[in-house]
N, CA, C and O atoms as a CHARMM CRD file, in Angstrom:
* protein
*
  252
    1    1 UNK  N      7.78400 -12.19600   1.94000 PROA 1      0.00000
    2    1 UNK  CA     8.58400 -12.49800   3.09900 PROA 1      0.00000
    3    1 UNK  C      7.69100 -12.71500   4.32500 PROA 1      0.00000
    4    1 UNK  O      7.74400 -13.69200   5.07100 PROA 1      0.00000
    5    2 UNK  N      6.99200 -11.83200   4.41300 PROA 2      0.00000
    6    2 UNK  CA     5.92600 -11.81000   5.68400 PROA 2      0.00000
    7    2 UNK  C      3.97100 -11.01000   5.11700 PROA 2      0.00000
    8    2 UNK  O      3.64700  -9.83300   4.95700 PROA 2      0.00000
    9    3 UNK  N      3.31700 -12.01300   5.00700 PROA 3      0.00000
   10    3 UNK  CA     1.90100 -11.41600   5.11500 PROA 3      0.00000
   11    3 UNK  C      1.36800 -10.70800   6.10600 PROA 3      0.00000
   12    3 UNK  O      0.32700 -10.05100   6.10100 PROA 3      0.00000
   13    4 UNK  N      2.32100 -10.91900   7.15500 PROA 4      0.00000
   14    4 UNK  CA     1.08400 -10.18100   8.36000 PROA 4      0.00000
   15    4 UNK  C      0.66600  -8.83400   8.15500 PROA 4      0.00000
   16    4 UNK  O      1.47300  -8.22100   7.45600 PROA 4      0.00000
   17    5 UNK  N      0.04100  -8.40600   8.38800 PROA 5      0.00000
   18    5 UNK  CA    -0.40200  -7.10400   8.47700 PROA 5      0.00000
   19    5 UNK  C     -0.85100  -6.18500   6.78400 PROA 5      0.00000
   20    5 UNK  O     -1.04000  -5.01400   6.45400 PROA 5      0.00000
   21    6 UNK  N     -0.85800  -7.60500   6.05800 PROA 6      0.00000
   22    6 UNK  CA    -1.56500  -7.32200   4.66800 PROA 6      0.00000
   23    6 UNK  C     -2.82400  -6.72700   4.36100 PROA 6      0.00000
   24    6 UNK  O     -3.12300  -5.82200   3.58100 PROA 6      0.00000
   25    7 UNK  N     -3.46600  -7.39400   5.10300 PROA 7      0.00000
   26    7 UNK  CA    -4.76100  -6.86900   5.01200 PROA 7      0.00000
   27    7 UNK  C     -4.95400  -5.12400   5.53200 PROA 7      0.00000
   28    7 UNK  O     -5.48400  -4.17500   4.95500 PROA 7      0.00000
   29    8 UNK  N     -4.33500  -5.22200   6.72900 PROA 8      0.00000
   30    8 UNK  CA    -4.71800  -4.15400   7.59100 PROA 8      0.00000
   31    8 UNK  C     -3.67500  -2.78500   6.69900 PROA 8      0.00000
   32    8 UNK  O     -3.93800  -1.64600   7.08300 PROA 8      0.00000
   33    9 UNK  N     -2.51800  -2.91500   5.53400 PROA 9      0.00000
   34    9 UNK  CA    -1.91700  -1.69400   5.14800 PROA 9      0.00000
   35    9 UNK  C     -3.12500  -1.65300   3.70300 PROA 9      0.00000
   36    9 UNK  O     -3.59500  -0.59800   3.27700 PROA 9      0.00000
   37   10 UNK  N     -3.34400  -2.57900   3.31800 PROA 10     0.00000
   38   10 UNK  CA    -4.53400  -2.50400   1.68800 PROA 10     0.00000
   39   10 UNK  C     -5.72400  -1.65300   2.08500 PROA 10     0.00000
   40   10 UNK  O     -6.25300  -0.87600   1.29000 PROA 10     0.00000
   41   11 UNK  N     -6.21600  -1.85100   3.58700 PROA 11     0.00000
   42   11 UNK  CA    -7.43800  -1.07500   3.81000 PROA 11     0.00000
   43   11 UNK  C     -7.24500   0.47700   4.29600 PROA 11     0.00000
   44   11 UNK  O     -7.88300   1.50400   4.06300 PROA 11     0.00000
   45   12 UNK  N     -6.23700   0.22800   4.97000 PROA 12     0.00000
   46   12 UNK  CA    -6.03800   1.64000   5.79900 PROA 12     0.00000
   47   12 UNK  C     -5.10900   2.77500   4.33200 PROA 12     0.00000
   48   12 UNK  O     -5.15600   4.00400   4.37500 PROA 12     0.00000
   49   13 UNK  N     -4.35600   1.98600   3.18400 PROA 13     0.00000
   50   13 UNK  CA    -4.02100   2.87700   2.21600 PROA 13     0.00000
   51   13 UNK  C     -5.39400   2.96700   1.28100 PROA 13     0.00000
   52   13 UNK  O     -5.28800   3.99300   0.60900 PROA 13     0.00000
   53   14 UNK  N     -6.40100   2.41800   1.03900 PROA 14     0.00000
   54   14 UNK  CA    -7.63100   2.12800   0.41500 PROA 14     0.00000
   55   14 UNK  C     -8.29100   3.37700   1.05100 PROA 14     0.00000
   56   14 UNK  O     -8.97100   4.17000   0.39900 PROA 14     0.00000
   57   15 UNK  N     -8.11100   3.45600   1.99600 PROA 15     0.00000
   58   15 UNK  CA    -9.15900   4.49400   2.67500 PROA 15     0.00000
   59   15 UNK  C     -8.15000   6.12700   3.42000 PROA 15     0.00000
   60   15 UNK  O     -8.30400   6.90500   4.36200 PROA 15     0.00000
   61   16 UNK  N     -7.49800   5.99700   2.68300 PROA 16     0.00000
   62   16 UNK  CA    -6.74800   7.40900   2.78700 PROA 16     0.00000
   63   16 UNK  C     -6.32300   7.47300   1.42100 PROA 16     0.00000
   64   16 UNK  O     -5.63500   8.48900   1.32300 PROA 16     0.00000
   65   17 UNK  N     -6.41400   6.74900   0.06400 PROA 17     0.00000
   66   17 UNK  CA    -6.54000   7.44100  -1.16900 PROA 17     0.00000
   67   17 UNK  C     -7.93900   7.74300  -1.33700 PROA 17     0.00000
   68   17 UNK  O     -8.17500   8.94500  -1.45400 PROA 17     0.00000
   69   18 UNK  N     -9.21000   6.74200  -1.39100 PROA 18     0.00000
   70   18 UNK  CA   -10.71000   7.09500  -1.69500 PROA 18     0.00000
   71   18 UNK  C    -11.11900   8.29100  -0.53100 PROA 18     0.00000
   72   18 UNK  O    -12.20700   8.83700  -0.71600 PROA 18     0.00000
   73   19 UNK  N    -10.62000   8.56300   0.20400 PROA 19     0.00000
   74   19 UNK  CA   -10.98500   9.57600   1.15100 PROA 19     0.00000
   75   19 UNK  C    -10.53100  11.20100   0.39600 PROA 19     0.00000
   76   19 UNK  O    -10.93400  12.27500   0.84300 PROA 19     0.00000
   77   20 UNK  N     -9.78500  11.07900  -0.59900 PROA 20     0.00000
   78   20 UNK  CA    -8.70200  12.07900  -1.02600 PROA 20     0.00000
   79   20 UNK  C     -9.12800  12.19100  -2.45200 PROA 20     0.00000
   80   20 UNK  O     -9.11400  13.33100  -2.91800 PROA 20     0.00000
   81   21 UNK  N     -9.45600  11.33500  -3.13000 PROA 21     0.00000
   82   21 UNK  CA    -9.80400  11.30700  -4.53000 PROA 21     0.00000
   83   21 UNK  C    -11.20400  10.94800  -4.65900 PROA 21     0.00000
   84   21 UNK  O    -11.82000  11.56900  -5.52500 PROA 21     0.00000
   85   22 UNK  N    -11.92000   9.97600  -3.90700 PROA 22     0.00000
   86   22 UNK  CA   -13.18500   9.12500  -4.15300 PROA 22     0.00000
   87   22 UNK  C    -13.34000   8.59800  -5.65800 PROA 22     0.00000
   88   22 UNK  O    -14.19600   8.51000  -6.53900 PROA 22     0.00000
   89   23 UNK  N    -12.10300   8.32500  -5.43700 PROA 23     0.00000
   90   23 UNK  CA   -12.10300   7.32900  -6.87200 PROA 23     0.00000
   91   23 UNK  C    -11.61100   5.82900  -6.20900 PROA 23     0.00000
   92   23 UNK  O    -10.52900   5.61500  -5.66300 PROA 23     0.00000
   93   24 UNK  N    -12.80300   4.79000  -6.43400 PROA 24     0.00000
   94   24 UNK  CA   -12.38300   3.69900  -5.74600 PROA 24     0.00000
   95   24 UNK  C    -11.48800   3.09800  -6.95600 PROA 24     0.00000
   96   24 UNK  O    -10.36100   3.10000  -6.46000 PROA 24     0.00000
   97   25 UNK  N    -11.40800   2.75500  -7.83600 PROA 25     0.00000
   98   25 UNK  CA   -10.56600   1.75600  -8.74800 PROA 25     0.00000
   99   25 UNK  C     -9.31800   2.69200  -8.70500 PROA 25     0.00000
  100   25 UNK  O     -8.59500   1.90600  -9.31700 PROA 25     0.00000
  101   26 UNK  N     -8.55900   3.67700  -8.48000 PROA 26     0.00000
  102   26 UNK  CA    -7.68700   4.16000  -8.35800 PROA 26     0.00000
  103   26 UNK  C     -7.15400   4.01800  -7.24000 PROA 26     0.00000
  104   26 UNK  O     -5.92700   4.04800  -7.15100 PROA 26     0.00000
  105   27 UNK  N     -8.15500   3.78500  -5.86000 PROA 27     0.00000
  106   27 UNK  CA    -7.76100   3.84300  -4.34600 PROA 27     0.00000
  107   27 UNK  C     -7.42600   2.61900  -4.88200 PROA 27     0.00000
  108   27 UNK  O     -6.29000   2.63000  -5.35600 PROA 27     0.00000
  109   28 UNK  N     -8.30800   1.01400  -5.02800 PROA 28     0.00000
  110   28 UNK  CA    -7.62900  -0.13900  -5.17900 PROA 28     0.00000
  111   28 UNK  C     -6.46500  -0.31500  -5.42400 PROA 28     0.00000
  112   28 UNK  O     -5.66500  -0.99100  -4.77800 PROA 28     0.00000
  113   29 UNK  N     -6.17500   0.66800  -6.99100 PROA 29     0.00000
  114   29 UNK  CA    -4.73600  -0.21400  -7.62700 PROA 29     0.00000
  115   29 UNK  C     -3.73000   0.71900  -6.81100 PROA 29     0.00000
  116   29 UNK  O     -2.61300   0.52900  -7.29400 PROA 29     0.00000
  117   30 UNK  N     -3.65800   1.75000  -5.65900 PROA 30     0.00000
  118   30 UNK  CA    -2.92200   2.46000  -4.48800 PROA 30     0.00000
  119   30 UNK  C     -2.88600   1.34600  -3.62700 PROA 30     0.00000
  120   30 UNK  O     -1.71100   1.10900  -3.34600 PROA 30     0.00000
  121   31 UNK  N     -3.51400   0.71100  -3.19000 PROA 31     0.00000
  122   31 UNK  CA    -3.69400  -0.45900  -1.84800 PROA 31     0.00000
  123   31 UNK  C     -2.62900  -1.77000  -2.51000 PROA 31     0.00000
  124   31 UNK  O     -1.65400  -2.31100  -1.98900 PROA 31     0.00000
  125   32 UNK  N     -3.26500  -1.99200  -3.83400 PROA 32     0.00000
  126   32 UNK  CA    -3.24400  -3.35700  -3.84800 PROA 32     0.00000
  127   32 UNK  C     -1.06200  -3.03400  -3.73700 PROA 32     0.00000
  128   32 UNK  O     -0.31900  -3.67000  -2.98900 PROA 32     0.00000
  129   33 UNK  N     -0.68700  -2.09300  -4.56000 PROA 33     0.00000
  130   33 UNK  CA     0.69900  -2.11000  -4.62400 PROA 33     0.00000
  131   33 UNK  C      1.10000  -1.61000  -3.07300 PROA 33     0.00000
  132   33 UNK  O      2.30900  -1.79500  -2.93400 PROA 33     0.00000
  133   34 UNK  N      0.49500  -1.03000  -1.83500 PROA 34     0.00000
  134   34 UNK  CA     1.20100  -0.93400  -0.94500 PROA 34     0.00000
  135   34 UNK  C      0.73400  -1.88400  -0.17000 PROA 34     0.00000
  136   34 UNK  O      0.45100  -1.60400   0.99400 PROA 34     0.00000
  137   35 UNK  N      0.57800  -3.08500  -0.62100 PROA 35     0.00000
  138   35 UNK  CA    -0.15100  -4.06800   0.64500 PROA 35     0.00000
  139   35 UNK  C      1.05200  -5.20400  -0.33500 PROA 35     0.00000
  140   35 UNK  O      1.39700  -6.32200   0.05000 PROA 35     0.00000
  141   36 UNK  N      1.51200  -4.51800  -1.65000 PROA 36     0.00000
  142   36 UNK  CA     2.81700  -5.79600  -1.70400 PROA 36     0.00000
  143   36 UNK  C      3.69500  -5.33500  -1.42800 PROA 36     0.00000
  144   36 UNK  O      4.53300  -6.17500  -1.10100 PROA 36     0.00000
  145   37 UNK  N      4.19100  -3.89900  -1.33000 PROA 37     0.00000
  146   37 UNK  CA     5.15900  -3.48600  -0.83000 PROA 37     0.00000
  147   37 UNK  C      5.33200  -4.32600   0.99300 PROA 37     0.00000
  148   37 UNK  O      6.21300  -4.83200   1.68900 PROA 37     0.00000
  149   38 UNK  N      4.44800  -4.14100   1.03300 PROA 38     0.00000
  150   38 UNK  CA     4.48700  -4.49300   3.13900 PROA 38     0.00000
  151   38 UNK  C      4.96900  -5.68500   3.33000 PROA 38     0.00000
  152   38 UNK  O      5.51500  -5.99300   4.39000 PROA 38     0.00000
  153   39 UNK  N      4.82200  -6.52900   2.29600 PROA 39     0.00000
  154   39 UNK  CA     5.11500  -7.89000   2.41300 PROA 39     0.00000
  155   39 UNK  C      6.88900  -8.28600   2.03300 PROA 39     0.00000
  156   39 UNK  O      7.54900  -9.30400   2.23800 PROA 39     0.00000
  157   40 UNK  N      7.13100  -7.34400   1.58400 PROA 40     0.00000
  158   40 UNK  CA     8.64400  -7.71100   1.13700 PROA 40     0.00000
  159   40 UNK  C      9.55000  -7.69200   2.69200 PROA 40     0.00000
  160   40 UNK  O     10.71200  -8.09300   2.76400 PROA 40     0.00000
  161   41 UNK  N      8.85300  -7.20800   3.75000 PROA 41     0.00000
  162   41 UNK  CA     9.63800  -6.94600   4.92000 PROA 41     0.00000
  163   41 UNK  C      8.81900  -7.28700   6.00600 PROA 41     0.00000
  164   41 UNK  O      7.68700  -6.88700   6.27500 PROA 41     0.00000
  165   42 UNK  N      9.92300  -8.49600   6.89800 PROA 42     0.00000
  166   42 UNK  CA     8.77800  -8.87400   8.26700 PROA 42     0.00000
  167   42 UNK  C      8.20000  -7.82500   9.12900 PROA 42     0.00000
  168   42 UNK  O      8.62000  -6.67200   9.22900 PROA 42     0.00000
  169   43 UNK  N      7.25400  -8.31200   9.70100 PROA 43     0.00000
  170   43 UNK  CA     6.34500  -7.67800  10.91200 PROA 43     0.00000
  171   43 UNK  C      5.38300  -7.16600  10.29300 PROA 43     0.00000
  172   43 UNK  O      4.71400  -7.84700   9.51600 PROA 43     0.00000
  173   44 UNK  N      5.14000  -5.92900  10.50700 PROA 44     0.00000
  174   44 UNK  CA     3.28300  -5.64500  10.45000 PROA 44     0.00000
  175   44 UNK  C      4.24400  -3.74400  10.13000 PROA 44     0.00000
  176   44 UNK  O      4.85600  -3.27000   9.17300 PROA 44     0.00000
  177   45 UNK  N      3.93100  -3.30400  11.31200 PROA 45     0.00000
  178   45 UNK  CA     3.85600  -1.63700  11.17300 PROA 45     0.00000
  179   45 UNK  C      5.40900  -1.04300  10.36800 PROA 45     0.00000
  180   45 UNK  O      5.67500  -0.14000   9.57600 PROA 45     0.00000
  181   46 UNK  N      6.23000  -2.17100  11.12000 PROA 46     0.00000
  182   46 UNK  CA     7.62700  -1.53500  10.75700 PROA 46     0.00000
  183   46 UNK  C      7.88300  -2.09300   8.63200 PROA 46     0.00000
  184   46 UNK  O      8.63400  -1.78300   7.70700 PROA 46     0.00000
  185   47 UNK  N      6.82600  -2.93000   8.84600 PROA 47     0.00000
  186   47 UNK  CA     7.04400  -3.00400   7.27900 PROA 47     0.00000
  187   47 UNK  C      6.38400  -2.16100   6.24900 PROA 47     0.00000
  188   47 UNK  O      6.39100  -2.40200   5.04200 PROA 47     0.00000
  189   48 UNK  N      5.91700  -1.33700   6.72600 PROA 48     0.00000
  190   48 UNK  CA     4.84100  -0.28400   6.20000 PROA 48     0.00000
  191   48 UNK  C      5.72000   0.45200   5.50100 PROA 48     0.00000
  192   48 UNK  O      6.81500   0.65000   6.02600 PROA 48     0.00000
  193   49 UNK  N      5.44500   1.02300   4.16400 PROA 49     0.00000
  194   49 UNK  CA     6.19200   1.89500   3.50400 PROA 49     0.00000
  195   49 UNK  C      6.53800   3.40500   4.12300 PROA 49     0.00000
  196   49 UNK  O      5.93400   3.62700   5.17200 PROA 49     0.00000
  197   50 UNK  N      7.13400   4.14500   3.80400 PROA 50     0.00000
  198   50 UNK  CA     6.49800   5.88300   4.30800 PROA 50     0.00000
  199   50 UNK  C      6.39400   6.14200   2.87700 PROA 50     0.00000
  200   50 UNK  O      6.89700   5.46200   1.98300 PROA 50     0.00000
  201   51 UNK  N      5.59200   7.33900   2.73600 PROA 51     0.00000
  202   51 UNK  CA     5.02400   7.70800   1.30800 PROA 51     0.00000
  203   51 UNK  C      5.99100   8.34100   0.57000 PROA 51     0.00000
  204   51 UNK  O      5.51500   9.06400  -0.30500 PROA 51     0.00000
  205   52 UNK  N      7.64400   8.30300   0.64900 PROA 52     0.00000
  206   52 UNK  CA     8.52000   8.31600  -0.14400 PROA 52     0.00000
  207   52 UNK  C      8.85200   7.15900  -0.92400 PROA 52     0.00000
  208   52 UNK  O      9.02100   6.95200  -2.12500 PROA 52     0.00000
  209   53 UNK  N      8.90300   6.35100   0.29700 PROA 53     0.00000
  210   53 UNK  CA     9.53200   5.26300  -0.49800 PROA 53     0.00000
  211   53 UNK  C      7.80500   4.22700  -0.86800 PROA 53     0.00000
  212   53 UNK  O      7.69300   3.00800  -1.00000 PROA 53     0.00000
  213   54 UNK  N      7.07200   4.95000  -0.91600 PROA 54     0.00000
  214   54 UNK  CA     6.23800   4.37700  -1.68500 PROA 54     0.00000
  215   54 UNK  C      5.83700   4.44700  -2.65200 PROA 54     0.00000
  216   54 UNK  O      5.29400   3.62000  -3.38500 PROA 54     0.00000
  217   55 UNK  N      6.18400   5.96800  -2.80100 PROA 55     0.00000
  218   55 UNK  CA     5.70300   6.92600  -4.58100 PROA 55     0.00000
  219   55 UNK  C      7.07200   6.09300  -4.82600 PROA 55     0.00000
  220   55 UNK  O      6.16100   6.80200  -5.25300 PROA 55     0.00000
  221   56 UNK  N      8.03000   5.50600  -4.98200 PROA 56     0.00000
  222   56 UNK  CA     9.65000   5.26400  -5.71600 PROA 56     0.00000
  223   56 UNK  C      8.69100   3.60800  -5.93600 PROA 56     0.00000
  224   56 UNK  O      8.60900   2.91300  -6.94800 PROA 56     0.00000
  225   57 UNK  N      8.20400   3.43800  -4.84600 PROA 57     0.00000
  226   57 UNK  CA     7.99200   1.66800  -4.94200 PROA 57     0.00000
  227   57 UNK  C      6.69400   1.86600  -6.31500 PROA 57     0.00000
  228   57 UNK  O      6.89600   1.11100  -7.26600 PROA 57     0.00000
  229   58 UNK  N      5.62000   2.66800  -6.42500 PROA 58     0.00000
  230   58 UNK  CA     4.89200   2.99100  -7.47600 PROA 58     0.00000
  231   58 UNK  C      5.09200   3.04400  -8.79100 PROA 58     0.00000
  232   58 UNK  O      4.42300   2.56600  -9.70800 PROA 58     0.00000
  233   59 UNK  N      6.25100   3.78200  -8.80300 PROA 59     0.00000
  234   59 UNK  CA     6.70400   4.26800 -10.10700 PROA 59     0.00000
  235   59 UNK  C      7.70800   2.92600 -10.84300 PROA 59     0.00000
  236   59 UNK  O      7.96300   2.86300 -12.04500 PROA 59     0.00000
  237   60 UNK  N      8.04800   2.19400 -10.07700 PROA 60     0.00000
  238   60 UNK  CA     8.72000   0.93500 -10.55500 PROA 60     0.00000
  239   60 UNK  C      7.60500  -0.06000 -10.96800 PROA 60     0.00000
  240   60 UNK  O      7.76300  -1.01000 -11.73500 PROA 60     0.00000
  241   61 UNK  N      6.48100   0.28900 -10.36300 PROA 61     0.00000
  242   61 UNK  CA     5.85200  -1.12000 -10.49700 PROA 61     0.00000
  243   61 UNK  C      4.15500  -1.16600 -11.21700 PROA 61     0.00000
  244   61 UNK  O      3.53600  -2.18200 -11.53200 PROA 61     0.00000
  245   62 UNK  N      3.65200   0.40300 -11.34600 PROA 62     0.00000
  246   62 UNK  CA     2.51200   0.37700 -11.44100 PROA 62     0.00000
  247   62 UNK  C      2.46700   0.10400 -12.70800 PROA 62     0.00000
  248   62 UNK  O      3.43300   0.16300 -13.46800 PROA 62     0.00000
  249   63 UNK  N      1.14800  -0.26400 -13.05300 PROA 63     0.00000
  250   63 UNK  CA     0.67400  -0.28300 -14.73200 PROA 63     0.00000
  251   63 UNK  C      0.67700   1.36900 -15.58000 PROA 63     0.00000
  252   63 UNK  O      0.35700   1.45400 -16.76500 PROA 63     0.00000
């Protein structure tokens, strides 16, 4: 729906899972699904998940 602010939720969730685990291929596949979550809804901040409805958006979609 909206890219903006793609980049900026993949890095900033990238670097508050590897900060927590220091497992980078685990921080990735955390980013890469909340940087598509962000996109399903316009704008930038207000499309940002909260970490409820992000563990629900996870569990539907991860490998």
């Amino acid at each position: 729906m909206d890219t903006s602010g793609a980049g900026d939720a993949f890095i900033g969730c990238f670097s508050h899972y590897f900060m927590q685990t220091n497992d980078v291929q685990k921080s990735l596949e955390k980013a890469s699904l909340f940087a598509a979550f962000s996109v399903t809804e316009k704008g930038t901040q207000f499309s940002y998940p909260s970490i409820e409805q992000f563990e629900e958006f996870e569990a539907k979609h991860a490998k």
